[in-house]
C-alpha positions as CSV (number, residue, x, y, z in Angstrom):
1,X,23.0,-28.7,26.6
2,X,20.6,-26.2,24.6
3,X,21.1,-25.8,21.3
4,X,22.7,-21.6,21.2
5,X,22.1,-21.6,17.5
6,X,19.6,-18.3,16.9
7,X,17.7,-18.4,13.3
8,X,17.9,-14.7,11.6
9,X,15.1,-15.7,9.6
10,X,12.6,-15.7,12.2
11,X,14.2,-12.2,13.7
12,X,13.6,-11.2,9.6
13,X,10.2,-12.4,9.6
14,X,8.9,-11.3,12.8
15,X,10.2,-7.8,11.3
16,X,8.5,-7.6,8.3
17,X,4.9,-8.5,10.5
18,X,5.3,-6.4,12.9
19,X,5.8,-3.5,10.5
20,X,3.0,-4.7,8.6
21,X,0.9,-4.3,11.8
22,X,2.7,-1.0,12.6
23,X,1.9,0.3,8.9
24,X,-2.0,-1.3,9.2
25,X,-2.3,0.5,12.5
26,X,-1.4,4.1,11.0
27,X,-3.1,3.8,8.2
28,X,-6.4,3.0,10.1
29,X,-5.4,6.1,12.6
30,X,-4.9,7.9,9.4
31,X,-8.2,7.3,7.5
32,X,-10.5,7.7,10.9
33,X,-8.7,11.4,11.2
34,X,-9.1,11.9,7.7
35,X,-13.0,10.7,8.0
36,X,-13.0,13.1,10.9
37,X,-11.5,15.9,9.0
38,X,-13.5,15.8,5.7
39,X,-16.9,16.3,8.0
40,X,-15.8,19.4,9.0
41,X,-17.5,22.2,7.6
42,X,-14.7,24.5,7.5
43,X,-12.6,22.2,5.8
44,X,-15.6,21.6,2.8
45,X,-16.2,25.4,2.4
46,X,-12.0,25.2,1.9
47,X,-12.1,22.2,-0.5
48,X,-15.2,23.6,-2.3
49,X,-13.6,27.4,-3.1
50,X,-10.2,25.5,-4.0
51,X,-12.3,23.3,-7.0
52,X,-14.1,26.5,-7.7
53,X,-10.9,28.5,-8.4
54,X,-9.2,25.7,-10.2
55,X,-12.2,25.1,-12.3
56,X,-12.5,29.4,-12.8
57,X,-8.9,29.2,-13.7
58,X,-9.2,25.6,-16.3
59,X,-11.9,27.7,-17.8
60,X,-10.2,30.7,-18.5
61,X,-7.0,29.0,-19.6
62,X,-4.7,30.4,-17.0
63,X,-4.1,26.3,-15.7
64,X,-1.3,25.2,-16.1
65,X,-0.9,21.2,-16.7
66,X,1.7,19.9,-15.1
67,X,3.1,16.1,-16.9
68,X,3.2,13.7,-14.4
């Protein structure tokens, strides 16, 4: 007769790695569309007038700090 008896800790286990995979997979997906994203030139020109605001605005006092 087979033994019926079915271990939860290998059903926990095998859990936990395949999220890890899941969670390694996005991340890479995320970091190749954010490579992608940061060499477009649109998105730089964006970046650069949002730093040059902020930094207008630091200068001038008008920033706000926020505590974190």
């Amino acid at each position: 007769m087979a033994n019926m008896y079915k271990d939860p800790t290998f059903d926990i286990v095998a859990g936990r790695e395949a999220a890890a995979q899941r969670r390694q997979r996005l991340e890479s997906e995320w970091q190749e569309r954010q490579a992608v994203r940061r060499a477009d030139p649109a998105y730089r020109a964006m970046k650069a007038r949002r730093i040059q605001r902020l930094v207008r605005l630091a200068l001038a006092g008008q920033l706000k700090r926020t505590e974190r």
